[in-house]
C-alpha positions as CSV (number, residue, x, y, z in Angstrom):
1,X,4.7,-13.5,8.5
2,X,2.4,-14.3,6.1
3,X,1.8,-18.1,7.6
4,X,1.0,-16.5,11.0
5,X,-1.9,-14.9,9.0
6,X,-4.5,-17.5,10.0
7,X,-2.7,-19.7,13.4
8,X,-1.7,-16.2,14.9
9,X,-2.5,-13.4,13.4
10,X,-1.4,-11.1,16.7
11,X,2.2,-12.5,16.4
12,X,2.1,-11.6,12.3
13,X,0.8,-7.8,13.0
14,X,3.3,-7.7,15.8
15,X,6.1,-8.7,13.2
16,X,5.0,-6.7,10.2
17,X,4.6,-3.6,12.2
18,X,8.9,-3.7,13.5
19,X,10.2,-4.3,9.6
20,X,8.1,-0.8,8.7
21,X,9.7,1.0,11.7
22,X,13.3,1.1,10.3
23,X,15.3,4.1,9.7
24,X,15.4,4.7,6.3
25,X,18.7,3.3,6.1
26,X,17.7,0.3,7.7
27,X,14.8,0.5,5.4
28,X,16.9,0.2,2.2
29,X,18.4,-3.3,3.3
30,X,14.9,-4.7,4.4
31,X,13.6,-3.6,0.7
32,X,16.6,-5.8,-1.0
33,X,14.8,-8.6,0.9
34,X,11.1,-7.7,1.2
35,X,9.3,-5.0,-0.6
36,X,7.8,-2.9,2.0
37,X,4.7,-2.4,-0.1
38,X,3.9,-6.4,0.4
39,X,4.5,-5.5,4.3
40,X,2.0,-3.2,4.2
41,X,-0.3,-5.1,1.9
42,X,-0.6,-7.9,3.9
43,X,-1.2,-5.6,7.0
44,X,-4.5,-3.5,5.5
45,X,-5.5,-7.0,4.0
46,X,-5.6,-8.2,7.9
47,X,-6.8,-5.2,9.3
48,X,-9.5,-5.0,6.2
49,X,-10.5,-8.5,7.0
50,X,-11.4,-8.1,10.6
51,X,-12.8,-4.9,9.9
52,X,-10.7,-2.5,11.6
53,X,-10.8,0.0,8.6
54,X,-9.1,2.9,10.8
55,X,-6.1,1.2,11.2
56,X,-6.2,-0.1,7.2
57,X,-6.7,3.7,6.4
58,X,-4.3,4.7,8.7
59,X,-1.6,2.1,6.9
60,X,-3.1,3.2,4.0
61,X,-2.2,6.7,4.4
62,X,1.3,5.4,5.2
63,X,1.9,4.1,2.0
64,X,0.9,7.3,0.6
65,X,3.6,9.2,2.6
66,X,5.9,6.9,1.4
67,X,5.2,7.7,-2.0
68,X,4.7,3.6,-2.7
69,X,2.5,3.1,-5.5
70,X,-1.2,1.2,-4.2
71,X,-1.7,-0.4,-7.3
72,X,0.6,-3.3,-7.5
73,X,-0.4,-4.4,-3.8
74,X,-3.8,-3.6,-3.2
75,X,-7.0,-3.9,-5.2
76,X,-9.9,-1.2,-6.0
77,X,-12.3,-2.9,-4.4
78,X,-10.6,-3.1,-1.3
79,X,-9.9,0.5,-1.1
80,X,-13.1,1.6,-1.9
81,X,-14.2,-0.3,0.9
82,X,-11.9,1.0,3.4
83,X,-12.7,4.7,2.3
84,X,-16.0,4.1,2.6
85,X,-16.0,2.6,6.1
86,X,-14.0,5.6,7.5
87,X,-15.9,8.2,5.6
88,X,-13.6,9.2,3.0
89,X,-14.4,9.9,-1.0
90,X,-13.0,7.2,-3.2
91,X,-10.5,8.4,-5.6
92,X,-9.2,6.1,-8.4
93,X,-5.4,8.5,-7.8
94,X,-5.1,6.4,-4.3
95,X,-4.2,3.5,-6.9
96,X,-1.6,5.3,-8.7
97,X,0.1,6.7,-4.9
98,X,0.6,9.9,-3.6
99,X,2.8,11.3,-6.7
100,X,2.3,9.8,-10.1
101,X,4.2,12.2,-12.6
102,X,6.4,10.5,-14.2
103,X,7.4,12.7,-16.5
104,X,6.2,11.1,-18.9
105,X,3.7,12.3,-21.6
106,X,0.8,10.1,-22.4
107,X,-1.3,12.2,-25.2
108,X,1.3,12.7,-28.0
109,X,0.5,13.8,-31.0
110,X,3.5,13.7,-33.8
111,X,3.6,12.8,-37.0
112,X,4.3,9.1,-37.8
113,X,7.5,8.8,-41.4
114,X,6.8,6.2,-43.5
């Protein structure tokens, strides 16, 4: 999909939008092959590109729901250009996803044996 990017960019959106409406089921196989997030990347990147910043919110948004993390597919920069465009207040979180408790503990404060 991504060659279609600059000979026909119609035919790319047309195919990146049908691998991100699989069941969840279906879903699971497609992510052994892609990762969605890269499907989705390369969709707001287009939509982002010809300025159609609804749509890259709306995609945006999508990811959220999905719970996949923004970070590893789309930059800052890009987000906080999309937000602005549609009107909505840049928050660093977007980057981390929807959900980002790990669990995990990052201030901890124990004593260290020698």
């Amino acid at each position: 999909a991504r060659k279609l990017l600059k000979t026909d960019p119609n035919e790319m959106v047309k195919i990146c939008n049908g691998l991100l409406e699989y069941t969840p089921a279906e879903a699971a196989e497609v992510d052994s092959a892609i990762r969605v997030g890269d499907v989705f990347a390369l969709l707001i990147e287009y939509h982002q590109s010809v300025k159609q910043y609804d749509a890259a919110y709306t995609l945006i948004e999508k990811m959220n729901a999905r719970k996949i993390i923004l970070s590893p597919y789309l930059d800052q920069e890009m987000l906080n250009t999309i937000y602005r465009a549609v009107g909505k207040p840049i928050v660093n979180q977007r980057m981390r996803g929807a959900d980002d408790d790990d669990g995990i503990d990052e201030d901890i404060d124990e004593p260290v044996d020698d």
